[in-house]
Structures are given as structure tokens and as C-alpha cells.
Backbone as numpy.savetxt, mean C-alpha at the origin, in Angstrom:
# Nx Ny Nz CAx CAy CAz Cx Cy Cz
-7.97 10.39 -17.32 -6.91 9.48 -17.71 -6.94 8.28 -16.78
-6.66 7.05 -17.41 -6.54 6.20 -16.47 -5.43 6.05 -15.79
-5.17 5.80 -14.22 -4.60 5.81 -13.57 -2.96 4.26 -14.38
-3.55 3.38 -15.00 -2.80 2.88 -16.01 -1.74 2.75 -16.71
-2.87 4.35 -17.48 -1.79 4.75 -18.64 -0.60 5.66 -18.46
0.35 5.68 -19.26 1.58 6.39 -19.48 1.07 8.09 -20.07
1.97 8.67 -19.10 1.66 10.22 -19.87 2.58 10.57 -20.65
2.07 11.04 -20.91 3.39 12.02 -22.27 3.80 13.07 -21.55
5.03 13.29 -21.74 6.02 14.34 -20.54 5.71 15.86 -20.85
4.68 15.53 -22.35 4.47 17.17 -22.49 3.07 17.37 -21.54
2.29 16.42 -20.98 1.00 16.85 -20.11 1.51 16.82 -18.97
2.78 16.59 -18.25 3.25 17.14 -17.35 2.52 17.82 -16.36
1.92 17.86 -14.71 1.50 19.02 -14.30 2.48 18.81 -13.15
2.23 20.07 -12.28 3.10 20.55 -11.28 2.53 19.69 -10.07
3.35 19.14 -9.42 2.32 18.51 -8.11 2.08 19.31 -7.09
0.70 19.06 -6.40 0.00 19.64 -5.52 0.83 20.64 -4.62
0.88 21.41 -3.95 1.89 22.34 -3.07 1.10 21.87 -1.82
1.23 21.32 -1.04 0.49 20.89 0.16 0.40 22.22 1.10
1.11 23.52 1.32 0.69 24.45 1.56 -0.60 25.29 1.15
-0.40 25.03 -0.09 -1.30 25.89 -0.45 -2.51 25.07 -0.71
-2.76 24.34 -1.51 -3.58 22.72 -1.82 -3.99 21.99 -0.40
-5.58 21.50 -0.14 -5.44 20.94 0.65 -5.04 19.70 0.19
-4.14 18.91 1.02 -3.94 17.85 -0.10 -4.79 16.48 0.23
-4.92 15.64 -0.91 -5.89 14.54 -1.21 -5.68 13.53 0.06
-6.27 13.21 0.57 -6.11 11.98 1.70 -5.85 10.87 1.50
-5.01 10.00 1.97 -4.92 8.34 1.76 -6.29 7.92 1.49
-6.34 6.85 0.95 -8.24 5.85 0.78 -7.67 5.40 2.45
-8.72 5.26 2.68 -9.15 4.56 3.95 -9.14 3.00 3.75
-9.48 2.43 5.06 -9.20 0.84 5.21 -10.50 0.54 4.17
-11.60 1.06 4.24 -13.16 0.65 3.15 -12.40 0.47 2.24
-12.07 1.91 1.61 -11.28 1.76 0.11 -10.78 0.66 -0.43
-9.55 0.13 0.49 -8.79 -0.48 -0.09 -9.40 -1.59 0.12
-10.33 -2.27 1.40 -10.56 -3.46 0.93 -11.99 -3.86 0.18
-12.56 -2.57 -0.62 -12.80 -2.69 -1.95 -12.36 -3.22 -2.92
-11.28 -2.56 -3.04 -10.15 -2.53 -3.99 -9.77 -4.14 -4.14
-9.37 -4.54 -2.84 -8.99 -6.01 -2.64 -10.06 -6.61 -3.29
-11.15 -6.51 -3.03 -12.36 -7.58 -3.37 -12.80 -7.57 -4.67
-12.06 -6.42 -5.16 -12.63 -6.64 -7.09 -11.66 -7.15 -7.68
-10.39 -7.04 -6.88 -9.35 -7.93 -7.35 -9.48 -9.41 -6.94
-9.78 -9.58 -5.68 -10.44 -11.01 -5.43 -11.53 -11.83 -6.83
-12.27 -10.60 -6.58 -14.26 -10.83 -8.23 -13.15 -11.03 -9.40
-12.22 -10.83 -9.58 -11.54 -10.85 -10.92 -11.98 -9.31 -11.82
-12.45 -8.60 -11.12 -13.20 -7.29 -11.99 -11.93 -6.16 -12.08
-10.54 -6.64 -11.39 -9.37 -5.80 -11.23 -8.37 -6.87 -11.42
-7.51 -6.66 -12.70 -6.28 -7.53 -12.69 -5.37 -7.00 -11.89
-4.04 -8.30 -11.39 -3.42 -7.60 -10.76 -2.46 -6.56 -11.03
-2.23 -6.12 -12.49 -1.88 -5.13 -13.09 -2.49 -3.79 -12.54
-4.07 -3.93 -12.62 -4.65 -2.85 -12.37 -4.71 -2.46 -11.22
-4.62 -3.23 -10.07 -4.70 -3.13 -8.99 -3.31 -2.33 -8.31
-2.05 -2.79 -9.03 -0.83 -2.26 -8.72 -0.99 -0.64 -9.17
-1.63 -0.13 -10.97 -1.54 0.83 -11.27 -2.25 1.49 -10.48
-3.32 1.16 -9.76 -4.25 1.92 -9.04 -3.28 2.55 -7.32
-2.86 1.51 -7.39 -1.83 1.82 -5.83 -0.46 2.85 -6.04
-0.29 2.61 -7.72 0.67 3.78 -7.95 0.37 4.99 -8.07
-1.15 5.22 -8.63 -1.90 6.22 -8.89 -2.27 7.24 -7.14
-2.46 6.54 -6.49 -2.83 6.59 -5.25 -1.32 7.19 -4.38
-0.23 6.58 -4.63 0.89 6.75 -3.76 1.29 8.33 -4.68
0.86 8.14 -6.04 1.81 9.57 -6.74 0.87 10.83 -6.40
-0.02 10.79 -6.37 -1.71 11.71 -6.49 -2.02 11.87 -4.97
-1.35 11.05 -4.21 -1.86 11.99 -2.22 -0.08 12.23 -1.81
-0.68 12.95 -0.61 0.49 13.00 0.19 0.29 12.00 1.56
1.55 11.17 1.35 1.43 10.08 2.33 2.25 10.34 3.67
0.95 10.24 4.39 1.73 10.99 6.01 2.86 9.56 6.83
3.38 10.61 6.99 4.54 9.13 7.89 4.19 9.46 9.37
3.54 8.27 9.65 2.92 7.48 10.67 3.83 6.64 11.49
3.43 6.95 12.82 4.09 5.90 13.48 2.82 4.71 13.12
3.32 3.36 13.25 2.51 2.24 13.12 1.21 2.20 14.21
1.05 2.61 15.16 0.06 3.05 16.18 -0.97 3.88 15.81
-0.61 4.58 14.72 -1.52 5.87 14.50 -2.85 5.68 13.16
-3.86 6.13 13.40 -4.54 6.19 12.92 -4.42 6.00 11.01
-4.44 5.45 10.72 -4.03 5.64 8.72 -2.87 4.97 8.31
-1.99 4.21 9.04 -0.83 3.56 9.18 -0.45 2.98 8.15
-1.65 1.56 8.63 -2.25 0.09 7.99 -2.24 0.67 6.31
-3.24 1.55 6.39 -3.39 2.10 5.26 -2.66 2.17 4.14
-1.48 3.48 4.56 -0.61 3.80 3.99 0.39 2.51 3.35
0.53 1.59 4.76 1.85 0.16 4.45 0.69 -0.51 3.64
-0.17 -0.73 3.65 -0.57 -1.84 2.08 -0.47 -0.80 0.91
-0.89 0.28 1.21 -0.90 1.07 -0.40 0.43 0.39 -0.75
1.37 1.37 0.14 2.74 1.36 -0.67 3.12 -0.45 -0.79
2.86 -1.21 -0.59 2.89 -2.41 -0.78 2.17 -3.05 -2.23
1.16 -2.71 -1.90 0.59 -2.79 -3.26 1.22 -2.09 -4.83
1.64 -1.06 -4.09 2.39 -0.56 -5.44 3.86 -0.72 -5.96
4.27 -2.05 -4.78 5.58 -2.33 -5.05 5.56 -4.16 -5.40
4.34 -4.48 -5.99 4.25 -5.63 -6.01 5.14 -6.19 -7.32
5.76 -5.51 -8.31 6.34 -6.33 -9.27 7.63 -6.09 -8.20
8.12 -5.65 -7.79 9.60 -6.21 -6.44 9.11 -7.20 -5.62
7.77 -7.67 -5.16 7.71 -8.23 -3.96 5.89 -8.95 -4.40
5.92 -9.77 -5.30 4.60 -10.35 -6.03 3.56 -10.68 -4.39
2.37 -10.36 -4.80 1.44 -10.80 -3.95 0.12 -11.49 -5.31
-0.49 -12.24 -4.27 -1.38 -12.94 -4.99 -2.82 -13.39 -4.40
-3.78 -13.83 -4.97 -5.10 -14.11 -4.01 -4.77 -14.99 -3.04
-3.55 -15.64 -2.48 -3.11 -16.64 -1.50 -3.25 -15.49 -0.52
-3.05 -14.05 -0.83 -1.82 -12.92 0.63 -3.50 -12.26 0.99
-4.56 -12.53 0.11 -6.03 -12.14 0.67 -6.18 -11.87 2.34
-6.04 -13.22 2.39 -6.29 -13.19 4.10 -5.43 -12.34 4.83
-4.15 -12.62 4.71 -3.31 -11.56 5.41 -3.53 -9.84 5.09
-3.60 -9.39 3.86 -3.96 -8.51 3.75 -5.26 -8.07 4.28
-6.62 -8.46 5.08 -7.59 -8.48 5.28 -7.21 -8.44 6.74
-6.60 -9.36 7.17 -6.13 -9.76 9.00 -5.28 -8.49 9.18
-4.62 -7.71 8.07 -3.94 -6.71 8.35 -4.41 -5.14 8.54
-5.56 -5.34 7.69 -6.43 -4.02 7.29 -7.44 -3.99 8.63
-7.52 -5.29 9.30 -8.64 -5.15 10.65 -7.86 -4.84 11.73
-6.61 -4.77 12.02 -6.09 -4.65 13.17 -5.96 -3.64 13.64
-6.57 -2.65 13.28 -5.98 -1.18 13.70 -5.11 -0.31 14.29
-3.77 -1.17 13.90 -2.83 -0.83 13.93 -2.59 -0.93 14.76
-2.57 -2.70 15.56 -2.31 -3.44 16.63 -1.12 -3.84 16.40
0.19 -3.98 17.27 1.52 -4.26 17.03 1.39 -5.93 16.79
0.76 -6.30 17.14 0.62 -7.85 16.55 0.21 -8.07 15.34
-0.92 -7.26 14.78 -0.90 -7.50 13.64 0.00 -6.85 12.31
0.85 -5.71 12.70 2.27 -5.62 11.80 2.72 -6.74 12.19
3.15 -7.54 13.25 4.53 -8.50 13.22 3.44 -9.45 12.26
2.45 -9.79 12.46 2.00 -10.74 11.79 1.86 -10.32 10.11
1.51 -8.99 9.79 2.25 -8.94 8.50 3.43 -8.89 7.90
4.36 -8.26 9.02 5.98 -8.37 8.43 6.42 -10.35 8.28
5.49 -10.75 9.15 5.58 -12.35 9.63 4.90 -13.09 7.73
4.08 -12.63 7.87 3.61 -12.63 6.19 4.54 -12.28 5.15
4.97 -11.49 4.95 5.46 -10.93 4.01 7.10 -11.97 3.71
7.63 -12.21 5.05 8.85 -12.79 4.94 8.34 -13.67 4.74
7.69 -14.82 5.16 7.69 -15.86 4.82 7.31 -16.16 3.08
6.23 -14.77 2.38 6.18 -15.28 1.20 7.16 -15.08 0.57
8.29 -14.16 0.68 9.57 -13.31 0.74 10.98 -13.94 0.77
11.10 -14.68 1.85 11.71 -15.23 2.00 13.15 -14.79 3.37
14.04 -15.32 3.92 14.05 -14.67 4.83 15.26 -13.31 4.73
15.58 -12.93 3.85 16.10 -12.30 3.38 15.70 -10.89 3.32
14.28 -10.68 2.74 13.52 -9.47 2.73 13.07 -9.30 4.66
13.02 -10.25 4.94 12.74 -10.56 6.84 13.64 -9.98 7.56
14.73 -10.01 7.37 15.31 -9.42 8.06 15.72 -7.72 7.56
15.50 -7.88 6.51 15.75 -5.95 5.56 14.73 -5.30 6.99
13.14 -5.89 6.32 11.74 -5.44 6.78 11.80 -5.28 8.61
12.70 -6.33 9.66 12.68 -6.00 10.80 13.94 -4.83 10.67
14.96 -4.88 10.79 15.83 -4.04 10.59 15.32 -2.69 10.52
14.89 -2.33 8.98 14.32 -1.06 8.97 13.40 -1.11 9.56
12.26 -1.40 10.38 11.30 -0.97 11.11 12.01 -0.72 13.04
13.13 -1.47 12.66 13.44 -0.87 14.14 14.54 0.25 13.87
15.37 0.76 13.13 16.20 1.45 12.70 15.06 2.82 12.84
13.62 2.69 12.26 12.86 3.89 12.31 12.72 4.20 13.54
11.85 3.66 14.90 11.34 3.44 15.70 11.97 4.50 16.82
């Protein structure tokens, strides 16, 4: 099935039991900036690119990371990516998304994406986005 399409509530399956299931891993930083670059080639609309990040966020189990830790980066563009009809990104957010995926989860390069994000955002979502990241912390 494509990650896309709509299921019918009668194909329904049970999700993974992470006890028992090993469960599926986040894509890695490669992955996604694959992913980015066929959406860059035009070979991924940004439709598809969102369904693929929903497919991805519903189908693993997403570990909650402190921002320091290994798979972080990862995880915050997936779920970003899959919240793009709330918060539109476009081939302009390339670079940042790219400056974000290399940092390895260097505290400069979150501020410089939360620094991204508000500004395409506006400052409104800027202050939600610092707020809750220090409210976690």
C-alpha cells in the first residue's frame, strides 16, 4: 500500500507491541536527506513527501530523545515534516533543513532551527517552540 493512500477501517491492523515486536527504527539522517533531495529533483511532491513522514511517524516507534542524543535531529524533522500542512515548508527551508540534519545534534544548530522555523513562522509559533523546549528540559 502506498504510504499515501487512505485505508479502509476494515484493513485495520493492530500496531506493533514494542515488547514483543522488535520495533522498526527511525530512517536515519541518509534517509531523510534522500528523501529531501527527491523532493528537491521534483521526483517527490510535497504531498508525498509529507505522506511519507506520516507513514514513517505512524509505522516506527519514536524514541523521545533528549536533543543531545544520538537520533534526535532525526526524529524533529520527521515529525516536522509530517506536520507541514500546520506549519508549510518549501524548497526555500532546503538549506536549513540540511544545516540541521549535519549538526549532530549540536545545541546551536536546534537554536538555529527553532531560529528557522520562527522566522518562517512567525513570532508567535517562536515563542510556543522556545517555551515548550524549555518547559521539557
Amino acid at each position: 500500500m502506498d504510504p499515501g493512500e487512505l485505508r479502509d477501517p476494515g484493513d485495520a491492523v493492530m500496531p506493533a507491541d514494542p515488547w514483543l515486536d522488535p520495533p522498526t527504527p527511525p530512517p536515519t539522517v541518509g534517509e531523510i536527506a534522500i528523501q529531501l533531495l527527491e523532493w528537491e529533483r521534483g521526483d517527490l511532491s510535497t504531498a508525498e513527501l509529507q505522506a511519507w513522514a506520516h507513514h514513517v511517524v505512524g509505522s516506527v516507534l519514536l524514541p523521545d530523545l533528549s536533543p543531545d542524543q544520538d537520533g534526535a535531529v532525526a526524529v524533529e524533522i520527521v515529525l516536522q515534516l509530517s506536520a507541514m500542512d500546520h506549519h508549510p515548508l518549501d524548497h526555500s527551508d532546503l538549506p536549513a533543513l540540511r544545516a540541521f540534519l549535519a549538526c549532530g545534534g549540536d545545541e546551536r544548530g536546534w537554536q538555529a532551527w527553532f531560529a528557522h522555523l520562527a522566522a518562517a513562522s512567525g513570532a508567535s509559533l517562536a515563542k510556543k517552540v522556545f517555551a515548550d523546549r524549555a518547559g521539557s528540559s
